[in-house]
C-alpha positions in Angstrom: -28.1 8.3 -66.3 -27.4 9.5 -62.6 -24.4 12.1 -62.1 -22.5 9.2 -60.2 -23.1 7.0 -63.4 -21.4 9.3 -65.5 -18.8 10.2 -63.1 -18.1 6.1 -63.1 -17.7 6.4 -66.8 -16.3 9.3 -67.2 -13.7 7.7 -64.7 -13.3 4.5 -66.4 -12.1 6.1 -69.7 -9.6 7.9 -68.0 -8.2 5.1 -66.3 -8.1 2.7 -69.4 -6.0 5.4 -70.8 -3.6 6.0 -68.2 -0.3 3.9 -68.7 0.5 1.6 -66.0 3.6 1.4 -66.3 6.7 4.1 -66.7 10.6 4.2 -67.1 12.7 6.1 -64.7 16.3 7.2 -65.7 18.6 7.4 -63.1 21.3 9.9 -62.9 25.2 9.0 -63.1 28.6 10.4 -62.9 29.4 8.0 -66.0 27.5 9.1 -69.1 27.7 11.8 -71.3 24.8 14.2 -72.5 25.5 12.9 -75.9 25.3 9.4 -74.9 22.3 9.6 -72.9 20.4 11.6 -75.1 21.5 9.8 -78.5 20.6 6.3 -76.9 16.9 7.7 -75.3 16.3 8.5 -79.4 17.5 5.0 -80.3 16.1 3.0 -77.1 12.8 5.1 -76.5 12.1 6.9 -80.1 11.8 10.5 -78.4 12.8 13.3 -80.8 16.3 14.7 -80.1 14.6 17.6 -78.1 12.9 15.7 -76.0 15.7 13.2 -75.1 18.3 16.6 -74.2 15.1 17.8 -71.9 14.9 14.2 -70.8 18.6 14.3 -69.5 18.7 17.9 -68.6 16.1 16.8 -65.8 18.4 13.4 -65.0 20.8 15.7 -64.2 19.2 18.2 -61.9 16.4 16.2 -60.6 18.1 12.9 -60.4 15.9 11.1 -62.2 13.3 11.0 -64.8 10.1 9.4 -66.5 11.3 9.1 -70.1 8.8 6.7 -71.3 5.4 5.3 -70.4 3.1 2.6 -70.9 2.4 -1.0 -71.2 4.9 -3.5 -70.0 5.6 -5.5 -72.4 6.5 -2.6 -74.6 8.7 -1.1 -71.7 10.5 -4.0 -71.4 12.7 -4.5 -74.4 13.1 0.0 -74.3 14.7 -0.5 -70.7 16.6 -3.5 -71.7 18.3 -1.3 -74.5 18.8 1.6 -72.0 21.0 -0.5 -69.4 22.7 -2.7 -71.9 24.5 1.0 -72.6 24.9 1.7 -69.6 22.2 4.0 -68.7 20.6 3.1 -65.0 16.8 2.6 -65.4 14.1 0.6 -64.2 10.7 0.1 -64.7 7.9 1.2 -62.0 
């Protein structure tokens, strides 16, 4: 096998592992820490931790990916996200 053969593969794997799709949080002026991080564990299954890191960044940064991956699983986790109020879209 060539050096650009394996490259190729070595490429393809990573790609079929990258997610193609991810969910941005949006900050507000609306929702609480508590709210936001209590409905990223319910809407997004992150561990508490990781949903208070999640919204610490919101609120600095403005926005942030809090999940990523296939579409069709994105879909129903966003859903739940702006049904409580949250601002989020998939990209």
């Amino acid at each position: 096998m060539s050096t650009k053969e394996k490259y190729q593969e070595d490429l393809d794997v990573l790609t079929e592992d990258t997610p193609k799709h991810e969910i941005i949080l949006y900050n507000d002026d609306v929702n609480t820490f508590d709210h936001v991080i209590n409905t990223l564990v319910y809407a997004c299954d992150h561990e508490e931790e990781q949903a208070h890191q999640c919204a610490l960044l919101v609120h600095y940064k403005g926005k942030c990916s809090v999940k990523s991956g296939e579409y069709d699983d994105l879909k129903p986790r966003c859903s739940k996200l702006l049904q409580a109020g949250l601002s989020a879209e998939i990209v």
